[in-house]
Backbone bond lengths (Angstrom), bond angles and torsions (degrees), N, CA, C in turn:
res aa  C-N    CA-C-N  psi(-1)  N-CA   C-N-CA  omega(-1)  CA-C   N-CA-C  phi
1 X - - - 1.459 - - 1.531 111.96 -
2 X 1.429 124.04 -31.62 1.046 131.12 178.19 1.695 111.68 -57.75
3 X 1.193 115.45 -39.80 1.870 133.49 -162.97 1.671 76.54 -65.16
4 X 1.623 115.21 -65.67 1.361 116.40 -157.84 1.320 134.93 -63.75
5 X 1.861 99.74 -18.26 1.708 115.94 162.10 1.282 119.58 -88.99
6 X 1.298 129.26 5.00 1.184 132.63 -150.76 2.064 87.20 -113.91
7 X 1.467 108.19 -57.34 1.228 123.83 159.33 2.142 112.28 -40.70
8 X 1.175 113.70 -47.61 1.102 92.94 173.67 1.843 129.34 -92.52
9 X 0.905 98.93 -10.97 1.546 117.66 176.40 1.650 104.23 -62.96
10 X 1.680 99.37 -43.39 1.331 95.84 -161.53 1.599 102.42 -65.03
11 X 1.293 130.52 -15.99 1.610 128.05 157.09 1.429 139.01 -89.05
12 X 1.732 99.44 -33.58 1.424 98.64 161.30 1.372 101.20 -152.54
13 X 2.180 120.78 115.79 1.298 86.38 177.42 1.639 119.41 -90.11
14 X 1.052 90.53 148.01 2.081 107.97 155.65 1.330 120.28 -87.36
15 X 1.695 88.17 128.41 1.381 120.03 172.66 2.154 113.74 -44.92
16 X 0.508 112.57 177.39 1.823 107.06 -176.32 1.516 114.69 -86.33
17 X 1.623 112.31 -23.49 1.520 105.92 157.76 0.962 118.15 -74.89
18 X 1.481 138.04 -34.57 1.586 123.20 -170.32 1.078 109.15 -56.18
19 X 2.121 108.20 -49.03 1.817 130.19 -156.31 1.626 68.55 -75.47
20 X 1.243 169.12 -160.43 1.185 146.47 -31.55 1.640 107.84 -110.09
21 X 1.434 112.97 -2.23 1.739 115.80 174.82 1.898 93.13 -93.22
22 X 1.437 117.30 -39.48 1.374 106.59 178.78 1.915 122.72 -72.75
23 X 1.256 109.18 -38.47 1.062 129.25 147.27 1.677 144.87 1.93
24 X 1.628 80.03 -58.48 1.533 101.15 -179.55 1.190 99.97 -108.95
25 X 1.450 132.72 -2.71 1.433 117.17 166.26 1.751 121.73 -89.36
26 X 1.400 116.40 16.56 1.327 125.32 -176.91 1.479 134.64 -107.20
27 X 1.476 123.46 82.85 1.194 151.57 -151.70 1.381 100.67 -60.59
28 X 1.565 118.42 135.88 1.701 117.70 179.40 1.912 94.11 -85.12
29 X 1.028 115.06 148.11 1.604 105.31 156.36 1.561 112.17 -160.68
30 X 1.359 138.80 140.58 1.010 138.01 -173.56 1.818 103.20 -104.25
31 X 1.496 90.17 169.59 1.777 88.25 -179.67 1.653 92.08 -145.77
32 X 0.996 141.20 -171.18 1.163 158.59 146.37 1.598 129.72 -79.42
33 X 1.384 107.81 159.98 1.743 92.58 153.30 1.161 147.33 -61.66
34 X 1.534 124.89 136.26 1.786 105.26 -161.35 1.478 123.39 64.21
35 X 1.224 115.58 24.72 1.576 105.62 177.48 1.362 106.56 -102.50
36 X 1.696 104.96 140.22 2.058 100.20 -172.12 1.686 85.32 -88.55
37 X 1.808 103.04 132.09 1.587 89.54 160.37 1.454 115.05 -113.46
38 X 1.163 116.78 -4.46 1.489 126.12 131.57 1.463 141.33 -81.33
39 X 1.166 123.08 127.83 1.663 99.96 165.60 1.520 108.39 -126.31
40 X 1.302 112.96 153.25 1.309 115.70 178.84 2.077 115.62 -49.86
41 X 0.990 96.56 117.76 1.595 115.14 178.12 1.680 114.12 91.58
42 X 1.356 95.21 31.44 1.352 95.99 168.88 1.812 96.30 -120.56
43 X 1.336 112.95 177.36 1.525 128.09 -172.11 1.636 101.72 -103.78
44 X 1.509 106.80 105.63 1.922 109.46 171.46 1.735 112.67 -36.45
45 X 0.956 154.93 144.49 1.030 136.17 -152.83 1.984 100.00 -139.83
46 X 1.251 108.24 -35.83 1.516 152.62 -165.21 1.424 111.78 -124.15
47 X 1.349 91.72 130.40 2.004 122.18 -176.60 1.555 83.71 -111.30
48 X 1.463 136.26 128.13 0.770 163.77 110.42 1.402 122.85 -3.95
49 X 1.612 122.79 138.56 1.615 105.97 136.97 1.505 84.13 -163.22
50 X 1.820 99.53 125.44 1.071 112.57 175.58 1.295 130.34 -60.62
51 X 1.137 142.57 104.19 1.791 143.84 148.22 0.928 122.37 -48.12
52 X 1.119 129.10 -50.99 1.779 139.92 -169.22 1.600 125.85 -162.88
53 X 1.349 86.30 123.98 2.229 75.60 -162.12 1.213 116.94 133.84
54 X 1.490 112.00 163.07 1.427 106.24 178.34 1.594 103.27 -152.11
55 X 1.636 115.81 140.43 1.205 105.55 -147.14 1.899 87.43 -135.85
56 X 1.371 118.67 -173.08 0.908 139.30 -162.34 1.359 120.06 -144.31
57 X 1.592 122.55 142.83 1.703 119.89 174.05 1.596 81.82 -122.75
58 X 1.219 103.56 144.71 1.160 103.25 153.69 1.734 115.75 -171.41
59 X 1.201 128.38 -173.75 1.806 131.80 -160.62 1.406 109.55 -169.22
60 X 1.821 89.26 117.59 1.786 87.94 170.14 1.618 123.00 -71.42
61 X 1.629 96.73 -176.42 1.529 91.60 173.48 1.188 83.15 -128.16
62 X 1.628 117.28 -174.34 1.054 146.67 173.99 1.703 119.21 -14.23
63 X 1.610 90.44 -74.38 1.585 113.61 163.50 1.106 129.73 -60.15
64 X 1.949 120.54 4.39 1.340 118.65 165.16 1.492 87.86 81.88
65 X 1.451 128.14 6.55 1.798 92.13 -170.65 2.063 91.15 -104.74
66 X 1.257 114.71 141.48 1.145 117.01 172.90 1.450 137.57 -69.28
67 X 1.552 117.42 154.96 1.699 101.31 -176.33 1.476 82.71 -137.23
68 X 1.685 98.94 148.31 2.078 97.42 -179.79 1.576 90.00 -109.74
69 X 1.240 106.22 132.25 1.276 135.12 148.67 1.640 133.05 -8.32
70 X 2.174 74.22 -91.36 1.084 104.32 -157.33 1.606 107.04 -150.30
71 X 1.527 128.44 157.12 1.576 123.78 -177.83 1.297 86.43 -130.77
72 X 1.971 105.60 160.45 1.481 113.76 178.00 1.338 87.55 -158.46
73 X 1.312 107.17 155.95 1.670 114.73 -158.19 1.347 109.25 -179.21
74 X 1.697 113.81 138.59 1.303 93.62 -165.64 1.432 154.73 -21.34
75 X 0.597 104.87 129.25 2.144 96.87 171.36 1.676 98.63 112.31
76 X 1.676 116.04 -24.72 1.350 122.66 -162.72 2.227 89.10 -100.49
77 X 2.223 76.36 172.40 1.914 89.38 -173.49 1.779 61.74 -93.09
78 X 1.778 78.87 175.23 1.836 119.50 160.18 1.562 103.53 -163.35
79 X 1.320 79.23 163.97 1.393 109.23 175.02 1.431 116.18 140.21
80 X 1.207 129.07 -178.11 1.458 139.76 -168.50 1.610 100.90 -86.65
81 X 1.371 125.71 66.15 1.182 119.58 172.32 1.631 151.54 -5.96
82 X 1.398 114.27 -54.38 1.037 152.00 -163.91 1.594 100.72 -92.91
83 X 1.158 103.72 -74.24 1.406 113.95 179.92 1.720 117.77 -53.87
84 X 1.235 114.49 -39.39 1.219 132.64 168.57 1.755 104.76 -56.04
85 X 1.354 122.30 -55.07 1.397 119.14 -161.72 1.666 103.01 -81.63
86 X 1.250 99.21 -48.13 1.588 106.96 168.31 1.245 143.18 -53.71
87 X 1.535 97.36 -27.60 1.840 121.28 -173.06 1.013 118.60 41.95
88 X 1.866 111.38 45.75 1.498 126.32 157.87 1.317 125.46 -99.79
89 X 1.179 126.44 168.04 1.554 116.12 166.55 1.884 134.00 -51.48
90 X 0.638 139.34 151.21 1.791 133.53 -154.58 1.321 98.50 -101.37
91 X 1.578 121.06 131.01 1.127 96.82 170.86 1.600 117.46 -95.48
92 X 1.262 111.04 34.17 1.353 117.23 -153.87 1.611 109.87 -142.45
93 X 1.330 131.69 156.76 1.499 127.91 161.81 1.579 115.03 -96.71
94 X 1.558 102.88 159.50 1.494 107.50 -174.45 1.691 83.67 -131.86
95 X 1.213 122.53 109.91 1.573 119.23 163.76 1.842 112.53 -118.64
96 X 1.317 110.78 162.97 1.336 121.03 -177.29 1.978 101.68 -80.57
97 X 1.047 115.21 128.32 1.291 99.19 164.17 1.529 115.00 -121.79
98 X 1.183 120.95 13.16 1.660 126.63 135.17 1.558 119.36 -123.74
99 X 1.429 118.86 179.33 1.242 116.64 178.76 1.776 96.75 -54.80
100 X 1.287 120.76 166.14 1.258 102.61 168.74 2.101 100.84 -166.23
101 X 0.915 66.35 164.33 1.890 70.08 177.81 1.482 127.19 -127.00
102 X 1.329 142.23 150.44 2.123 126.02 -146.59 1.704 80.25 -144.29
103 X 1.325 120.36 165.24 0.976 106.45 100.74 1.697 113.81 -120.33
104 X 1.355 101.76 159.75 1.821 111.60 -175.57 1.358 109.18 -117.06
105 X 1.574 101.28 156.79 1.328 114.37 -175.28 1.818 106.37 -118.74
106 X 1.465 112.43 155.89 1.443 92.19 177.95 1.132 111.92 -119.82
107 X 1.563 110.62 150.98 1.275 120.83 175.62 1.510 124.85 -16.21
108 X 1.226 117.99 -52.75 1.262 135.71 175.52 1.385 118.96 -53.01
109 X 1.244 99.91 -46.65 1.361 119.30 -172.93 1.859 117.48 -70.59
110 X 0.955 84.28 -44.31 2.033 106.81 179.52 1.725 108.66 -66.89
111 X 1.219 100.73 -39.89 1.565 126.03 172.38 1.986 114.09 -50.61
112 X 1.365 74.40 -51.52 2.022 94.10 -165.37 1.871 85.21 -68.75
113 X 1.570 106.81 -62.19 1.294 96.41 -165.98 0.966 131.82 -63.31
114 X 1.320 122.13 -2.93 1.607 130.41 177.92 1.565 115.51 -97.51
115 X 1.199 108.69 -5.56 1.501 115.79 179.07 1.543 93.27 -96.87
116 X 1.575 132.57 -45.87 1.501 116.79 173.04 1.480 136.59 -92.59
117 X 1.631 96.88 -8.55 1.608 85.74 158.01 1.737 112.91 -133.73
118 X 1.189 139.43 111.08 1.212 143.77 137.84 1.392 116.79 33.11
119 X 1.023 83.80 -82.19 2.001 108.45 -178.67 1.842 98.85 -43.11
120 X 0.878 114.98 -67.52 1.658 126.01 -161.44 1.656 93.02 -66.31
121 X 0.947 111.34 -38.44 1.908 106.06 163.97 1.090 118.50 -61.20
122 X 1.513 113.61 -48.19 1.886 101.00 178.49 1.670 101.41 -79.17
123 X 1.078 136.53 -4.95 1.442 139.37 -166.31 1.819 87.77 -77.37
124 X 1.391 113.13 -58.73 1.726 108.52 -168.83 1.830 100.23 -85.13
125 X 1.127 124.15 -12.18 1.404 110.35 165.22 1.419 122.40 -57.99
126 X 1.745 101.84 -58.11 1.136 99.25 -164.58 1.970 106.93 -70.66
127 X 1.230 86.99 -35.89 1.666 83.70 -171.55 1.906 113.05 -72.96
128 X 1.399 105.45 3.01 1.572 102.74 154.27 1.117 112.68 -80.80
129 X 1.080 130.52 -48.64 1.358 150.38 -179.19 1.503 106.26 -36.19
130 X 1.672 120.67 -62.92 1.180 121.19 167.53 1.247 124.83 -66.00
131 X 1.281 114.91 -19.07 2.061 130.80 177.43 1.847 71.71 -52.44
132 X 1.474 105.97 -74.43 1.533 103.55 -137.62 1.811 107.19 -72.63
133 X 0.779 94.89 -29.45 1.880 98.71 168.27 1.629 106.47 -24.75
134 X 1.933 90.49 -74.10 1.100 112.29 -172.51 1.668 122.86 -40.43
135 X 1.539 104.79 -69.85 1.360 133.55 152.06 2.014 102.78 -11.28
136 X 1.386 103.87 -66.59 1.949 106.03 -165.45 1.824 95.34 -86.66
137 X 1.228 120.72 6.44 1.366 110.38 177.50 1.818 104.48 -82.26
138 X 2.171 91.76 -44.18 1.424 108.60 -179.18 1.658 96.64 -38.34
139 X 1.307 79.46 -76.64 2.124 99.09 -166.10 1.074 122.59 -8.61
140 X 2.013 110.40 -52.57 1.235 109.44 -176.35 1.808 113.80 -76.84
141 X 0.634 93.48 -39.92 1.751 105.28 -168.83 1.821 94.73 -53.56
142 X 1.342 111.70 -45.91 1.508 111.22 -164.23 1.898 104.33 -81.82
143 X 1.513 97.43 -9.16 1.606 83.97 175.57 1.885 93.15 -123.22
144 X 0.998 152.40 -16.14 1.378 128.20 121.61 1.225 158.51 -1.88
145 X 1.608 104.71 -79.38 1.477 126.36 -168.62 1.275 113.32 -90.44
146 X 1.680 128.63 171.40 1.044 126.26 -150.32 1.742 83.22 -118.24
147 X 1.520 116.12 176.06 1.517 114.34 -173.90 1.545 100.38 -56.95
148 X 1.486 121.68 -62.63 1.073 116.43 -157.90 1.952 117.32 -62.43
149 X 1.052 90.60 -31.42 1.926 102.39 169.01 1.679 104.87 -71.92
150 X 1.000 98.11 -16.22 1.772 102.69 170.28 1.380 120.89 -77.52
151 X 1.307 113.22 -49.25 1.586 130.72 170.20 1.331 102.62 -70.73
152 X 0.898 144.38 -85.98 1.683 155.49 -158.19 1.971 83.83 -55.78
153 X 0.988 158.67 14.73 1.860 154.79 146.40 1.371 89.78 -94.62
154 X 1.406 119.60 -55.78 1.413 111.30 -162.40 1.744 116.40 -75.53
155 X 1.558 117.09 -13.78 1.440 134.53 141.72 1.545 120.06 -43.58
156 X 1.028 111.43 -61.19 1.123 115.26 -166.37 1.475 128.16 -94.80
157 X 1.495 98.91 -8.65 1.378 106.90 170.17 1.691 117.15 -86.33
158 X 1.530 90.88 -43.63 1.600 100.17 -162.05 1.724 95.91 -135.04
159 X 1.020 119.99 69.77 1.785 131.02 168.40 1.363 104.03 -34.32
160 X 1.079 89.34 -60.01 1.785 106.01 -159.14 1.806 114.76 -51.25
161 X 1.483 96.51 -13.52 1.829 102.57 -166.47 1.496 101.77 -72.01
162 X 1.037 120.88 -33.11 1.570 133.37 -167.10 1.897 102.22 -62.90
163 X 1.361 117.03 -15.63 1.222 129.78 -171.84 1.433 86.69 -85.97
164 X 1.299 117.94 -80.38 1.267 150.71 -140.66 1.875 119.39 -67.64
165 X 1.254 105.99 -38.63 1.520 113.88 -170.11 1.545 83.82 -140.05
166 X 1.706 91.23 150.86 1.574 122.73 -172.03 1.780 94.02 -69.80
167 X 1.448 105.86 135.79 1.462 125.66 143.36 1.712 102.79 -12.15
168 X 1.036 145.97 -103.84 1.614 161.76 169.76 1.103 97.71 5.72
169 X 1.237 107.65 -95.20 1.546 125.65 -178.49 2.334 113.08 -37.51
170 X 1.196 110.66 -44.20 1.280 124.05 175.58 1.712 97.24 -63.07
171 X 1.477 120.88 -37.63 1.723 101.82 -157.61 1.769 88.08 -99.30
172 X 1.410 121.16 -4.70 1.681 109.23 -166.86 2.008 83.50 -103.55
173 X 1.181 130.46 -11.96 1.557 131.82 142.36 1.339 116.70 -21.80
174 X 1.844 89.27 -86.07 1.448 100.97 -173.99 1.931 117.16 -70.98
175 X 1.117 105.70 7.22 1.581 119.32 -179.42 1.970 99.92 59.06
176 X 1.050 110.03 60.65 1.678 119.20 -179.99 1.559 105.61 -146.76
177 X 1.377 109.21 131.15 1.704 118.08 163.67 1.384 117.18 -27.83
178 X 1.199 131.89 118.98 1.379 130.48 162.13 1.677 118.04 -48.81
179 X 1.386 105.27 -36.22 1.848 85.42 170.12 1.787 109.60 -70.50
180 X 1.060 108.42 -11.19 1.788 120.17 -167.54 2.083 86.98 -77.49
181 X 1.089 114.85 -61.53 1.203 131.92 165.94 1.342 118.13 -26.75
182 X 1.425 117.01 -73.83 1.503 131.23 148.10 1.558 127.50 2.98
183 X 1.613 81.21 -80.46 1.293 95.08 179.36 1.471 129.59 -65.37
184 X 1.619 120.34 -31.67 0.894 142.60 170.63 1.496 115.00 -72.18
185 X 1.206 131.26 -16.41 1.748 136.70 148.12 1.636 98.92 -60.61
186 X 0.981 132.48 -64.38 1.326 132.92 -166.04 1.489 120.32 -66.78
187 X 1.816 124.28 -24.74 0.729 132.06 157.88 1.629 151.14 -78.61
188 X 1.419 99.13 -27.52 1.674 138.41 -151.33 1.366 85.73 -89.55
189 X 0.916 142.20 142.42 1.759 153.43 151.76 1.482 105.89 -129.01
190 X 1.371 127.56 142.88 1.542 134.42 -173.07 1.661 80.43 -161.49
């Protein structure tokens, strides 16, 4: 609980009533490897915050072939964003791609608390706010940049992913061929 107050403080802190009315609304739950806990056309139900694990957004196309999103990994929220705030159907999947461990909050719950305390409202404002920053920083770079200016951001932002999540999943990220990918591990120095 500490990892998870420490994470929200660092945007807005709360006083010890809010952290102990929000607190108690945050469910432990484990999942497995590969488990979808979203699927496209269902309603996000659960705000996330990763403990352990590393997970995936992602959406087919036409051809069934997949594109990832988005990664979440300890210390970080997940979940189906949009769908979650909206309480529409997703057009997207959220699966585990290691064993991994949450705890989640529910819709309901996030709802109630933001109507009685203040604080926990600017707490999910601002930190949408940075979701979407983040999100239109992706955007440009991925309809911009060339593969290798794609890899060498995704170097330098987040090193650590190259540990963490499979090759595949990292080059259908940066929207580039995995042998393109490949090669660009073997080449790329930062």
């Amino acid at each position: 609980m500490q990892a998870l107050r420490t994470t929200i403080n660092a945007v807005v802190p709360l006083p010890d009533e809010e952290w102990e009315a929000l607190i108690t609304c945050w469910q432990p739950m484990n999942a497995k490897r590969k488990t979808v806990l979203t699927a496209a056309g269902d309603t996000e139900r659960y705000l996330y915050y990763v403990l352990e694990g590393v997970q995936r957004a992602f959406c087919l196309d036409e051809g069934q072939k997949d594109a990832t999103l988005i990664f979440s990994y300890t210390g970080s929220f997940s979940g189906i964003i949009d769908s979650y705030f909206l309480q529409q159907p997703s057009r997207y999947y959220l699966e585990t791609l290691t064993k991994s461990a949450f705890l989640r909050l529910s819709f309901a719950d996030l709802s109630r608390l933001m109507q009685e305390y203040p604080l926990i409202a600017q707490w999910v404002h601002i930190s949408t706010v940075h979701a979407m920053a983040g999100l239109m920083e992706r955007h440009i770079e991925t309809l911009t940049l060339g593969a290798e200016q794609k890899f060498r951001r995704l170097l330098s932002r987040s090193p650590h992913v190259l540990q963490l999540i499979p090759h595949k999943y990292l080059a259908s990220y940066l929207g580039i061929d995995p042998a393109t990918f490949s090669k660009l591990m073997g080449a790329v120095r930062i």
